[in-house]
N, CA, C and O atoms as a printed pandas DataFrame, in Angstrom:
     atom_number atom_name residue_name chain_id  residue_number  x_coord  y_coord  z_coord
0              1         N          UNK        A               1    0.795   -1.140    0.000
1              2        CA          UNK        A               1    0.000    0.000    0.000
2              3         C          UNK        A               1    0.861    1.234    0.000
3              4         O          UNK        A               1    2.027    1.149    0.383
4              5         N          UNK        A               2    0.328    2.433   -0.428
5              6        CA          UNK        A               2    1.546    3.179   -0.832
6              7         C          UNK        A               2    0.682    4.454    0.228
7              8         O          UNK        A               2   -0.465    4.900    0.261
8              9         N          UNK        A               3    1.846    4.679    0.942
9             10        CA          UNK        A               3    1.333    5.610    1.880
10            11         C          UNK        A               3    1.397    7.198    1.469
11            12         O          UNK        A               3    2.447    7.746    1.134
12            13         N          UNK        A               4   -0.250    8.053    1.562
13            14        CA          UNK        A               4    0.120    9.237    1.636
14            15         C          UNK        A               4    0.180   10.189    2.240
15            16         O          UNK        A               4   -0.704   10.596    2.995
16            17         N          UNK        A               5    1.092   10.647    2.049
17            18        CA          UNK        A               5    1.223   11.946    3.640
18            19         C          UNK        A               5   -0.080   12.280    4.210
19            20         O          UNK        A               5   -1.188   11.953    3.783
20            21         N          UNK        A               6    0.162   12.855    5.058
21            22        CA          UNK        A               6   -1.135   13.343    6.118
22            23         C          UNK        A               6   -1.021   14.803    6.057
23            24         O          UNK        A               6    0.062   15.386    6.123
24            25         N          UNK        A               7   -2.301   15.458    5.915
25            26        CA          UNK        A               7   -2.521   16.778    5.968
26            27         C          UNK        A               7   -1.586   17.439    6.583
27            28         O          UNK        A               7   -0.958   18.278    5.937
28            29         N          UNK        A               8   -1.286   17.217    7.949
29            30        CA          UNK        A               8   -0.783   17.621    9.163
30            31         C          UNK        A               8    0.635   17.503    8.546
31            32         O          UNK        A               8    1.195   18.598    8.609
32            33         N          UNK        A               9    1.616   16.290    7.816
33            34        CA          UNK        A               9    2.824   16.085    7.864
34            35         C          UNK        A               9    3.160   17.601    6.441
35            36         O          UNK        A               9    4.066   18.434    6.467
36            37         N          UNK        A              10    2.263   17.471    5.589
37            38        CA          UNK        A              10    2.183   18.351    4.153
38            39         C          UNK        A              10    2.295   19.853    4.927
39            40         O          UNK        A              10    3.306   20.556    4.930
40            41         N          UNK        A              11    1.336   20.091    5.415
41            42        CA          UNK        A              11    1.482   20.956    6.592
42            43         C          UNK        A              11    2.399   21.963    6.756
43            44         O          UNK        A              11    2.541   23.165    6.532
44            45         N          UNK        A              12    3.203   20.632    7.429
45            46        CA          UNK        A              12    4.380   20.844    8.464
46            47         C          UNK        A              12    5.494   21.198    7.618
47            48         O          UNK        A              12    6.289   22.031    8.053
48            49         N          UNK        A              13    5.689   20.658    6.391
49            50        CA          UNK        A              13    6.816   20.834    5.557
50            51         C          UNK        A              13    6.279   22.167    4.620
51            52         O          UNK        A              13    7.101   22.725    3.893
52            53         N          UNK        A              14    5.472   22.442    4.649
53            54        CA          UNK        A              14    4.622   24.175    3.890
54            55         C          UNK        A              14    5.358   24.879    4.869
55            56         O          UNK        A              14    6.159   25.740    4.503
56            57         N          UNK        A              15    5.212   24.656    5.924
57            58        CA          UNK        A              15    5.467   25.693    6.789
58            59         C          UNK        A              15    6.989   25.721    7.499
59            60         O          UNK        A              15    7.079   26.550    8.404
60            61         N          UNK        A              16    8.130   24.980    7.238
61            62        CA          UNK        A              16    9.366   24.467    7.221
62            63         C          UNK        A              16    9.688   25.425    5.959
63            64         O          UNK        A              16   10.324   26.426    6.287
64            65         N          UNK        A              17    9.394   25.331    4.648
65            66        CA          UNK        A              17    9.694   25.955    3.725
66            67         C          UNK        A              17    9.075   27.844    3.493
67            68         O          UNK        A              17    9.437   28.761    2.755
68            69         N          UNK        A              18    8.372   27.748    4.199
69            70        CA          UNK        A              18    7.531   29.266    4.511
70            71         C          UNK        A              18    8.999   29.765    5.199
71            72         O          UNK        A              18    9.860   30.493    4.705
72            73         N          UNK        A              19    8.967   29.208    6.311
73            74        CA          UNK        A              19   10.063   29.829    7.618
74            75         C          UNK        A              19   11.813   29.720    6.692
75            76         O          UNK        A              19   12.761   30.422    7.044
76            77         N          UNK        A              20   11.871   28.964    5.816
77            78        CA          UNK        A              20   13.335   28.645    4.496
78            79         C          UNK        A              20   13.101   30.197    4.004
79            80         O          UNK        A              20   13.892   31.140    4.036
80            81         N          UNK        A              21   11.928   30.146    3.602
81            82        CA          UNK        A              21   12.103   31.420    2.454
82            83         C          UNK        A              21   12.021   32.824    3.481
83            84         O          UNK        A              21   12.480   33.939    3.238
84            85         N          UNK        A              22   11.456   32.475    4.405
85            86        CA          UNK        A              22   11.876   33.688    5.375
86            87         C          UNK        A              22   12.830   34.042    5.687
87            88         O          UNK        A              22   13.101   35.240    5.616
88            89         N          UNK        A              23   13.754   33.070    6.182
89            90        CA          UNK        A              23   14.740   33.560    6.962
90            91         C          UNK        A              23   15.800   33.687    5.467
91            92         O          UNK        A              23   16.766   34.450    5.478
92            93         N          UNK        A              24   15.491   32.918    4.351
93            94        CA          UNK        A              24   16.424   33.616    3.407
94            95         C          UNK        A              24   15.912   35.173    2.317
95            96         O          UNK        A              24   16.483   35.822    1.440
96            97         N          UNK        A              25   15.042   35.214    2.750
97            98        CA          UNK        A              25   14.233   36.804    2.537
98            99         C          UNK        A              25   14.940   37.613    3.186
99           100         O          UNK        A              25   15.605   38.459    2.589
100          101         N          UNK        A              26   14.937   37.491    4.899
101          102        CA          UNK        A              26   15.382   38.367    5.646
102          103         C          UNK        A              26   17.297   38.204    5.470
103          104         O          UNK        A              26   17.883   39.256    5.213
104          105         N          UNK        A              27   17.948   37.224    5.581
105          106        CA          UNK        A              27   19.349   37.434    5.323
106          107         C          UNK        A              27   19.382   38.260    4.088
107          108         O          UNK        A              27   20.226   39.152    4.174
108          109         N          UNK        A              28   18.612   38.242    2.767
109          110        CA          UNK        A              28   19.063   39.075    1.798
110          111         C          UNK        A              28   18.678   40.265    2.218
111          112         O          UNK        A              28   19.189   41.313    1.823
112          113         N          UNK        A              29   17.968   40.205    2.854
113          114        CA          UNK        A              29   17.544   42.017    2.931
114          115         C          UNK        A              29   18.555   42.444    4.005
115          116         O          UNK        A              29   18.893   43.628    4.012
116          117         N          UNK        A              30   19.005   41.711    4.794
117          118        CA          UNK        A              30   20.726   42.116    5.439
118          119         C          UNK        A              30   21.189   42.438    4.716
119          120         O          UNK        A              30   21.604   43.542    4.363
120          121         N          UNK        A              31   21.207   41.168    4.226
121          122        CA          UNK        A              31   22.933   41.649    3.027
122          123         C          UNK        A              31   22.845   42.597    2.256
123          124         O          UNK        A              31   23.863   43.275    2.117
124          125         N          UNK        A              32   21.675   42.961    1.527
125          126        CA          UNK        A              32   21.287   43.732    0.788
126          127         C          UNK        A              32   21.736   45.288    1.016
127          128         O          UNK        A              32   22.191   46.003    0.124
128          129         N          UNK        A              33   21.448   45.822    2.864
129          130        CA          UNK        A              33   21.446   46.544    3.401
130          131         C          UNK        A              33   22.552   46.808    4.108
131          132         O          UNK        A              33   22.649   47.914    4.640
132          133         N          UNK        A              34   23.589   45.848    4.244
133          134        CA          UNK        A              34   24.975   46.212    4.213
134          135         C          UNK        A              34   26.232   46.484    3.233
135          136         O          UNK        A              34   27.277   47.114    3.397
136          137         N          UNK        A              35   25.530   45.513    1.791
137          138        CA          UNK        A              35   25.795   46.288    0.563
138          139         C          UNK        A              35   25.722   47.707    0.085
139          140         O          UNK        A              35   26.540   48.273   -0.640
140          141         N          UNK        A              36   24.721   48.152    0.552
141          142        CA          UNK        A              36   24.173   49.599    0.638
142          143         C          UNK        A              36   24.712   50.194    1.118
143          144         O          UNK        A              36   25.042   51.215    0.514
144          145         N          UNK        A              37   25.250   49.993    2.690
145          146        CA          UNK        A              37   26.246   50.932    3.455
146          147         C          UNK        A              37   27.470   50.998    2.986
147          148         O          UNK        A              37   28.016   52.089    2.819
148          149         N          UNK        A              38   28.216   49.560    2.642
149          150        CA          UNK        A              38   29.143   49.667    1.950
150          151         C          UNK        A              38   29.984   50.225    0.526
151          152         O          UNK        A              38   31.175   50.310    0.225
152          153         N          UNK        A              39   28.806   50.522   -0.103
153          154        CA          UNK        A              39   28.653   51.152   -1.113
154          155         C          UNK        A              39   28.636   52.447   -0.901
155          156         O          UNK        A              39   29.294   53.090   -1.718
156          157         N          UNK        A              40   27.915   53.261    0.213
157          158        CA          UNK        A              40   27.603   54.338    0.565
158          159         C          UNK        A              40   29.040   55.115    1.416
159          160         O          UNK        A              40   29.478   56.265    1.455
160          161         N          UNK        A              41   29.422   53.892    1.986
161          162        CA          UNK        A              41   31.457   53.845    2.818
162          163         C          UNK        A              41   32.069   54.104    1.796
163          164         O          UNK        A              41   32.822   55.074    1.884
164          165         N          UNK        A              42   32.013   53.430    0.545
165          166        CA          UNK        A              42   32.736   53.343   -0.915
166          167         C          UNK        A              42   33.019   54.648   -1.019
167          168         O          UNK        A              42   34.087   55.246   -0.887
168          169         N          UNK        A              43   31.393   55.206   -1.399
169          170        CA          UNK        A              43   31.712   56.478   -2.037
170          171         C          UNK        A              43   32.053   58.065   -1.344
171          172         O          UNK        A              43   32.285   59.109   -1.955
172          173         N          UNK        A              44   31.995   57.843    0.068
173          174        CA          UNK        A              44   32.527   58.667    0.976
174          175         C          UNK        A              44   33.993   58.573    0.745
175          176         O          UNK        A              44   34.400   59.530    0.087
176          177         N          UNK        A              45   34.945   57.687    1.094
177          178        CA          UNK        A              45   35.648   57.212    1.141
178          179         C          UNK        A              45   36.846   57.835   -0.342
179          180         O          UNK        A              45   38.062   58.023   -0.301
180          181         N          UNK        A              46   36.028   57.981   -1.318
181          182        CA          UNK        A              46   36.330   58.099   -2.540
182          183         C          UNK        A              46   36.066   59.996   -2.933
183          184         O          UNK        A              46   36.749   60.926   -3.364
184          185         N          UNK        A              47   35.177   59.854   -2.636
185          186        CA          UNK        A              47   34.821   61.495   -2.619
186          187         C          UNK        A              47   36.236   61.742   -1.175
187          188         O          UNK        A              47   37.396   61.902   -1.555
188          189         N          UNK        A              48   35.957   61.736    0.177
189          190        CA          UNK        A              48   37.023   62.232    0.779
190          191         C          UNK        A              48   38.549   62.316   -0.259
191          192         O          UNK        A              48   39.064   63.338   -0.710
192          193         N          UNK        A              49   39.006   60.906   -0.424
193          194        CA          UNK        A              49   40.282   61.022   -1.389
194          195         C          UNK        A              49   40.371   61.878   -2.744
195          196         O          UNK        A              49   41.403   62.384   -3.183
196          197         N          UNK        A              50   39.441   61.926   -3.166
197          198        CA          UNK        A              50   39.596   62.780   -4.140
198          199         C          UNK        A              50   39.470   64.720   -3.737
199          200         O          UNK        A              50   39.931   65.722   -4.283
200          201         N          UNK        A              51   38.748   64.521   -2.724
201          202        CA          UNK        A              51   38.840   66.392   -1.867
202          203         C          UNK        A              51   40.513   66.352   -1.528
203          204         O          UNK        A              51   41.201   67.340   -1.786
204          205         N          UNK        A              52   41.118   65.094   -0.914
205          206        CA          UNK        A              52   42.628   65.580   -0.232
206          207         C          UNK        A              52   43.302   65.586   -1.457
207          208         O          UNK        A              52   44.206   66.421   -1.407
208          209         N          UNK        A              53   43.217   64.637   -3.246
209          210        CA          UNK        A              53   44.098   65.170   -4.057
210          211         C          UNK        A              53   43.901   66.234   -4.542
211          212         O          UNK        A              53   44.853   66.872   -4.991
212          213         N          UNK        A              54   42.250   66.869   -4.607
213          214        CA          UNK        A              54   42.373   68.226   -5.324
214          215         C          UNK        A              54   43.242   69.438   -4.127
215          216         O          UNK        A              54   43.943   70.437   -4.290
216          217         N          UNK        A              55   42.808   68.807   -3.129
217          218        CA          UNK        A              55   43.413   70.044   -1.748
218          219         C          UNK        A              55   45.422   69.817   -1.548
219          220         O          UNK        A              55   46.205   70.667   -1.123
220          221         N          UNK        A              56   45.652   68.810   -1.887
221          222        CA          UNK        A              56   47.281   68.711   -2.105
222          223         C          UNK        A              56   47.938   69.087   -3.824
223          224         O          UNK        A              56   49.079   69.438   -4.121
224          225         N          UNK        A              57   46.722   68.852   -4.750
225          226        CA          UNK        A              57   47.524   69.424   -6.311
226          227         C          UNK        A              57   47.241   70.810   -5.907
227          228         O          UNK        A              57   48.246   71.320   -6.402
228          229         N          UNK        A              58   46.426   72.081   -5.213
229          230        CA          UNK        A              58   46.261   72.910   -5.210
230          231         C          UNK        A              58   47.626   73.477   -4.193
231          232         O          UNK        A              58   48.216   74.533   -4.419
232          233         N          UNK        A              59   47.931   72.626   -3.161
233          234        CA          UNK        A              59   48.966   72.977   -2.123
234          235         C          UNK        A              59   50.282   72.725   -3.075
235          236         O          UNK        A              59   51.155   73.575   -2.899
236          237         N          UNK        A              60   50.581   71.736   -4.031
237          238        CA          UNK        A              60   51.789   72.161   -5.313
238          239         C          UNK        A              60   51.550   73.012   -5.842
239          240         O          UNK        A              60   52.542   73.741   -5.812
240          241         N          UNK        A              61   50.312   73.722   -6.702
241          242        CA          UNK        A              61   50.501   74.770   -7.718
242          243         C          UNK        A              61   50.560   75.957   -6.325
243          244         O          UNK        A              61   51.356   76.880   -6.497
244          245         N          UNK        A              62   50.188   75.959   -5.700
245          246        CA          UNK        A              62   50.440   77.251   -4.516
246          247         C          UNK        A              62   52.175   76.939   -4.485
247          248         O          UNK        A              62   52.707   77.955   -4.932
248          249         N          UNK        A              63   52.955   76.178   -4.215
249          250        CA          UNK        A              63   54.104   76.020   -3.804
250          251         C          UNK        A              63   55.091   76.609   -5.297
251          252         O          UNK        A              63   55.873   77.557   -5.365
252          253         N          UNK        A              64   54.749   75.809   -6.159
253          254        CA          UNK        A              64   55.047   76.738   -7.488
254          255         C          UNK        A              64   55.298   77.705   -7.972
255          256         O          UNK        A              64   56.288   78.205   -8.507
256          257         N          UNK        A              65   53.444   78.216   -7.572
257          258        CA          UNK        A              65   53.511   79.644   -8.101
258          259         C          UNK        A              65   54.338   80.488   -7.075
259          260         O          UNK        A              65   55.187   81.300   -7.444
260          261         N          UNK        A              66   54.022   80.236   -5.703
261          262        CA          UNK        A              66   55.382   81.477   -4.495
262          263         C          UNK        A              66   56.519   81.059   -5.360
263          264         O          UNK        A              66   56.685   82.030   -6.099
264          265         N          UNK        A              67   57.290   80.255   -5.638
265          266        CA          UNK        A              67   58.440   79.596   -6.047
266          267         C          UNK        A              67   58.871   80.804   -7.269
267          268         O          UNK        A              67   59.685   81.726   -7.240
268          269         N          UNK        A              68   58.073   80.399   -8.156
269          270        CA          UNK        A              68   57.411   80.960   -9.452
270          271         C          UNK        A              68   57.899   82.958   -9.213
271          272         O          UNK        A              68   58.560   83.635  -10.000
272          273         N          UNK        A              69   57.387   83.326   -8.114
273          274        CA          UNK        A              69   57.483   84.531   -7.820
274          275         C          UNK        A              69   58.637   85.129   -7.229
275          276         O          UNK        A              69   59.121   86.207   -7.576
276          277         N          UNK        A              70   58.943   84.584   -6.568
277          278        CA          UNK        A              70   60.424   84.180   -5.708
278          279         C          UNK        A              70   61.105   84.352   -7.053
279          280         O          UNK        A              70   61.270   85.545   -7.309
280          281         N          UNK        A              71   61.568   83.493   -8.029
281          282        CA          UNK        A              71   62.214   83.965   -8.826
282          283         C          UNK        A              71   61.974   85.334   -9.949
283          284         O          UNK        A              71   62.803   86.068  -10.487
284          285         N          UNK        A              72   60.791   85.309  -10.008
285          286        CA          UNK        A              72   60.419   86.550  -11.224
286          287         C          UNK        A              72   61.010   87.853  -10.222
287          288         O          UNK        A              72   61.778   88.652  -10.757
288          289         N          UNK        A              73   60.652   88.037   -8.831
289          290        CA          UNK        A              73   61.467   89.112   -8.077
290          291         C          UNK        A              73   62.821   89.134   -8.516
291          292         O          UNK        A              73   63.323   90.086   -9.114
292          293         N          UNK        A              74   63.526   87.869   -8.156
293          294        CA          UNK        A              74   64.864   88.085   -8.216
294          295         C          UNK        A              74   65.365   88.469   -9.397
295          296         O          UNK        A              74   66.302   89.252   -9.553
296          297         N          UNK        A              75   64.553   87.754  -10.493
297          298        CA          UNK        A              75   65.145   88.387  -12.041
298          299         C          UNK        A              75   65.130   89.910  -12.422
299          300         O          UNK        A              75   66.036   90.514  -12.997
300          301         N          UNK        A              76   63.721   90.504  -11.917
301          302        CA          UNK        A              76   63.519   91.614  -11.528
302          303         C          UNK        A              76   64.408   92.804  -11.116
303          304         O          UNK        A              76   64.507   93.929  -11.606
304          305         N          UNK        A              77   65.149   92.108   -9.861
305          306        CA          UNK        A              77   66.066   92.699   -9.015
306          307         C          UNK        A              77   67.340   92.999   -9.756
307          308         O          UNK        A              77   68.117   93.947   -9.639
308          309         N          UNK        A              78   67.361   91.693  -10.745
309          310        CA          UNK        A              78   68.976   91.733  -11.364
310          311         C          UNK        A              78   68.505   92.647  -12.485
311          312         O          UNK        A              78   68.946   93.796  -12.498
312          313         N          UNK        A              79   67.691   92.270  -13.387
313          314        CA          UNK        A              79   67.411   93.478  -14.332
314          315         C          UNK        A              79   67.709   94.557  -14.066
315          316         O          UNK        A              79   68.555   95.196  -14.692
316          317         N          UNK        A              80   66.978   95.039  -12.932
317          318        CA          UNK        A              80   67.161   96.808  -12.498
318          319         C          UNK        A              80   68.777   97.168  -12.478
319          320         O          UNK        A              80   69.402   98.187  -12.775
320          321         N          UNK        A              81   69.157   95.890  -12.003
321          322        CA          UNK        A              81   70.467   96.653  -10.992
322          323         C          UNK        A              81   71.469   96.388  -12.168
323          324         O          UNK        A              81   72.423   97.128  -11.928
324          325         N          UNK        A              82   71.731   95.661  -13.378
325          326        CA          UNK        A              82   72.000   95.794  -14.907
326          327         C          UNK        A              82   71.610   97.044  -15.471
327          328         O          UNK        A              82   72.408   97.860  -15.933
328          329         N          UNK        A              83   70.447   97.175  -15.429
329          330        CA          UNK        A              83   70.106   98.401  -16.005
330          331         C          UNK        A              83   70.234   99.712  -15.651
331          332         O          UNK        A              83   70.170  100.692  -16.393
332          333         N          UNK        A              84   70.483   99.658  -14.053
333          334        CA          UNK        A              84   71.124  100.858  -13.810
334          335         C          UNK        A              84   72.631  100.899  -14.358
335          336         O          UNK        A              84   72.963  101.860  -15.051
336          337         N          UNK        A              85   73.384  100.068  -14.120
337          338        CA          UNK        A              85   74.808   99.848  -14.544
338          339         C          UNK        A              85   75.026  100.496  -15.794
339          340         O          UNK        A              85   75.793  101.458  -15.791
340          341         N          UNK        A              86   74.353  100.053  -17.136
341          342        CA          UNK        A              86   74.033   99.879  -18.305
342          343         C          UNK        A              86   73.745  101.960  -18.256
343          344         O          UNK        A              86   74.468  102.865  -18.672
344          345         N          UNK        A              87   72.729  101.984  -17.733
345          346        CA          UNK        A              87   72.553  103.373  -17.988
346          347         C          UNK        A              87   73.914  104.263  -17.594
347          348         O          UNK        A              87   74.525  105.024  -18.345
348          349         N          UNK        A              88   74.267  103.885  -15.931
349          350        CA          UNK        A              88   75.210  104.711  -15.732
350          351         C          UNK        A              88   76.146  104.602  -16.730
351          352         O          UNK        A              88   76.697  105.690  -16.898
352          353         N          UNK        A              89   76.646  103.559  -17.621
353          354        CA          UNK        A              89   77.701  103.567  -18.059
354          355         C          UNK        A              89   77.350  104.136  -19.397
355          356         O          UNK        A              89   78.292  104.505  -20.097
356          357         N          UNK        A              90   75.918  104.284  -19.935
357          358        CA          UNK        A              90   75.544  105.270  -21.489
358          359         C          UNK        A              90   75.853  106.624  -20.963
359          360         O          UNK        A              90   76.347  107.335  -21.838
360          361         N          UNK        A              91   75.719  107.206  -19.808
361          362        CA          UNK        A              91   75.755  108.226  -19.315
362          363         C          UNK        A              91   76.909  108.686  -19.524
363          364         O          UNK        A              91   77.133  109.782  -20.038
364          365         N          UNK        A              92   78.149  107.500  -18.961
365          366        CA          UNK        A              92   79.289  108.285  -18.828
366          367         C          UNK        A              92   79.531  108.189  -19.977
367          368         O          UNK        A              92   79.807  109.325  -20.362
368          369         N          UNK        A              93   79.611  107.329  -20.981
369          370        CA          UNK        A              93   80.046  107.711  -22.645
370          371         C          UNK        A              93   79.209  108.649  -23.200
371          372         O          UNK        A              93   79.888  109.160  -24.090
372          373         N          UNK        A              94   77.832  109.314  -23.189
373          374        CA          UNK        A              94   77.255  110.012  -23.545
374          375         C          UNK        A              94   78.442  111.151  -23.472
375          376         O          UNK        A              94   79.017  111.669  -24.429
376          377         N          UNK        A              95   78.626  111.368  -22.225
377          378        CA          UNK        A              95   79.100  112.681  -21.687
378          379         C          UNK        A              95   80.143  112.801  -22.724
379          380         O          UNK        A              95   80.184  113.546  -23.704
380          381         N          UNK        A              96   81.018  111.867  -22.283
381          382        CA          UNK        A              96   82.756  111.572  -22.815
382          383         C          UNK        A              96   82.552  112.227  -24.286
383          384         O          UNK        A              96   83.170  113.229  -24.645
384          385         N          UNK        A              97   81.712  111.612  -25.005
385          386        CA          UNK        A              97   81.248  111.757  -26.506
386          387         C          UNK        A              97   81.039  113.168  -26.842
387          388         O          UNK        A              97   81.630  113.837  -27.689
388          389         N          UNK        A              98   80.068  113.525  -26.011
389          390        CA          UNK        A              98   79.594  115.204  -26.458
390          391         C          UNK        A              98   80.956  116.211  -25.713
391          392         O          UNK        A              98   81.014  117.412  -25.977
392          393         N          UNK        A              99   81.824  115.656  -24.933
393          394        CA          UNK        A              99   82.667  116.538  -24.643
394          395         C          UNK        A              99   83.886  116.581  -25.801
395          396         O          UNK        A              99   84.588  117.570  -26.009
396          397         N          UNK        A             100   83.982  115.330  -26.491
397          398        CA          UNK        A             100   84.644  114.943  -27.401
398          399         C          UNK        A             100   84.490  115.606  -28.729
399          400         O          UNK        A             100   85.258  116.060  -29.576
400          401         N          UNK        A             101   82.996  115.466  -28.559
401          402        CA          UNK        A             101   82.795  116.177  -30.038
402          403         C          UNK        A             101   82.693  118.148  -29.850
403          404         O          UNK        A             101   83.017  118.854  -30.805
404          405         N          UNK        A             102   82.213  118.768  -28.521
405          406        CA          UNK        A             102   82.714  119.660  -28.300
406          407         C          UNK        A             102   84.288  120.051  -28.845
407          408         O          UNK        A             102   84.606  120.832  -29.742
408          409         N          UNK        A             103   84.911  119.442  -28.205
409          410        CA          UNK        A             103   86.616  119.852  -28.613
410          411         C          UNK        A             103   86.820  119.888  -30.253
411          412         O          UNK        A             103   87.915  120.198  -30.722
412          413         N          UNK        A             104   85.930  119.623  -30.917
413          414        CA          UNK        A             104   86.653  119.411  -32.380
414          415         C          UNK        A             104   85.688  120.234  -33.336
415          416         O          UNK        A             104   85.863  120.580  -34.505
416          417         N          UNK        A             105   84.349  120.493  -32.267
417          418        CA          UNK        A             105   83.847  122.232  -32.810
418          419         C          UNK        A             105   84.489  123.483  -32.021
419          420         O          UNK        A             105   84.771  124.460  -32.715
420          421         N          UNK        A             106   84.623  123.516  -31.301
421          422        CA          UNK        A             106   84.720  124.935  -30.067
422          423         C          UNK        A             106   86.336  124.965  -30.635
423          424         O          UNK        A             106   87.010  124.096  -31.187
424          425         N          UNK        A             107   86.672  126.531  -30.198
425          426        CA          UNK        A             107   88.169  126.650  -30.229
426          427         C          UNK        A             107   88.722  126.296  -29.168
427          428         O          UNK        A             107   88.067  125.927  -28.193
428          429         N          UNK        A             108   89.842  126.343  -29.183
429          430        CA          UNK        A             108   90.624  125.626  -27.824
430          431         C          UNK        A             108   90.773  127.140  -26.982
431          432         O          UNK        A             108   91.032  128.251  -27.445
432          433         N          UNK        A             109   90.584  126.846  -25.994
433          434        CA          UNK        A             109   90.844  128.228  -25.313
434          435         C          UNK        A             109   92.556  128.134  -24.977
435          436         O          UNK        A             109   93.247  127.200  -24.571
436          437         N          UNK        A             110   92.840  129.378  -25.302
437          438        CA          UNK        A             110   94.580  129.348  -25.173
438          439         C          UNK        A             110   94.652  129.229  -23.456
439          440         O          UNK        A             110   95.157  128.195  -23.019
440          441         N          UNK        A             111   94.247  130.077  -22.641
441          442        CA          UNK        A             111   94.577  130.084  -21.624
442          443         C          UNK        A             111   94.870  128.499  -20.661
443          444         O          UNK        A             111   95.791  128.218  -19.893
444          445         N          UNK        A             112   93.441  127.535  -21.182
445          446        CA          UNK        A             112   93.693  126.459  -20.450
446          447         C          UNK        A             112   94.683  125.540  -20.954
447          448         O          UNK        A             112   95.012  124.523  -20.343
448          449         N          UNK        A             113   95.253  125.963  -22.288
449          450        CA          UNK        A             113   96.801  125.196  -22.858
450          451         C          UNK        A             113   97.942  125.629  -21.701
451          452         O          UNK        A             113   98.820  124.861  -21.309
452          453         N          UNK        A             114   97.792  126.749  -21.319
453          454        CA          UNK        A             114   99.636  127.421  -20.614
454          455         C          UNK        A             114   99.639  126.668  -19.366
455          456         O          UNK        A             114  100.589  126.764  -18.589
């Protein structure tokens, strides 16, 4: 005779598999929900690192550009102080020149020969 389950045993295994799909309902909706945080850690995490490289490439081009300035002063400094040189020294040939070319228009004054 071929035995068939009993209401009660059919039942029992409905409701064995009810409480299966529950408790694997509820683990996914864990997991689900720590995926989420983790994902949400991810992108904090990622956004922070990317604020400290834009906030450290900005702390090089700041270091640069003072750098940058630091020298354009000093070139600055040497220019002038060339260019005063440069002038003083057109100055003194200016002079030399027009006194030069004085002497070979003007007469010679006798007195400052004796």
């Amino acid at each position: 005779m071929s035995e068939e389950p009993s209401a009660a045993g059919v039942l029992g295994s409905v409701r064995q598999l009810e409480q299966a799909l529950e408790s694997t309902a509820t683990t996914r909706a864990t997991s689900e929900g720590r995926l989420r945080e983790a994902r949400s850690e991810a992108a904090r995490r990622v956004a922070a690192a990317q604020d400290e490289a834009a906030a450290a490439a900005a702390e090089r081009r700041r270091v640069v550009l003072a750098a940058a300035e630091d020298d354009a002063a000093e070139i600055t400094r040497r220019g002038a102080e060339s260019a005063t040189r440069v002038r003083a020294d057109a100055e003194a040939s200016c002079a030399a020149m027009v006194e030069a070319a004085l002497s070979l228009i003007l007469p010679v004054d006798e007195r400052s020969e004796a």
